[in-house]
N, C-alpha and C positions, 0 to 999 in steps of 0.2 A: 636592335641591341637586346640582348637576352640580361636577363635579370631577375634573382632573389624577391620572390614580394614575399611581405613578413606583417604577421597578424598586426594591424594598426591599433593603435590606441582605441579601445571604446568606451571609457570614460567609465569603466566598471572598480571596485574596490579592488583590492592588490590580491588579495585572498580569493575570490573567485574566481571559480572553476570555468573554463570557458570552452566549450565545445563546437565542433564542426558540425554543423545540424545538416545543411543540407549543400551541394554547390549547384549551381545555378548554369555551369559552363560543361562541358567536356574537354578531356584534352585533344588540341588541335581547332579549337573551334577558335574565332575570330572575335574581339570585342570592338565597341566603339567606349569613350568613356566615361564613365557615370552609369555602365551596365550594369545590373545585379550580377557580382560572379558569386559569391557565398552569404550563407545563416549561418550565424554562431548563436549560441546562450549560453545564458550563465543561470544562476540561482535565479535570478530575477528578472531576467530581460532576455526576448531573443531582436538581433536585430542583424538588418543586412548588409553587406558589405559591396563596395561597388570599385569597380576599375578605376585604375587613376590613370587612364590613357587610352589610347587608339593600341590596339593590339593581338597578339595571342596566347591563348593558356598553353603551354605549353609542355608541361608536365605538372599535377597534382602531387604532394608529399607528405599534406597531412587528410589522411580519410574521411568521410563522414562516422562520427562517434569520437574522433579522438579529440581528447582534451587536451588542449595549447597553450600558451602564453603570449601575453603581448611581446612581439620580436620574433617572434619564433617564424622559420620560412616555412610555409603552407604549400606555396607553387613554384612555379617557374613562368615565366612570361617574357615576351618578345613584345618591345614598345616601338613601337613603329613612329613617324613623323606624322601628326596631323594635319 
């Protein structure tokens, strides 16, 4: 089933800037869950972001550099059954 993943909460001030630093996946590439797929930072912190499932990336929509908010959809992804 294909689905919206949308930058999760990371526990940053509401005000902070939060950027795509780096991803970790390519599209079309296959995860299991708990994988590194992205880096974000903010002013303060960079930290990584992992799969919440067995699956694939399936299309990237927000790049590395661009600055996002929490909610905001970043990818596309295929969650497969574990």
């Amino acid at each position: 089933m294909q689905k919206e993943f949308e930058l999760p909460d990371i526990g940053t001030e509401t005000d902070d800037e939060i950027t795509i630093s780096f991803w970790h996946m390519e599209e079309d590439e296959e995860f299991v869950k708990d994988e590194d797929l992205l880096e974000v930072s903010t002013n303060n912190v960079t930290l990584k972001i992992v799969t919440p499932s067995t699956g694939k990336l399936i299309e990237i929509l927000a790049q590395e550099g661009d600055v996002v908010t929490v909610g905001d959809v970043i990818a596309l992804i295929e969650i497969t059954n574990d």
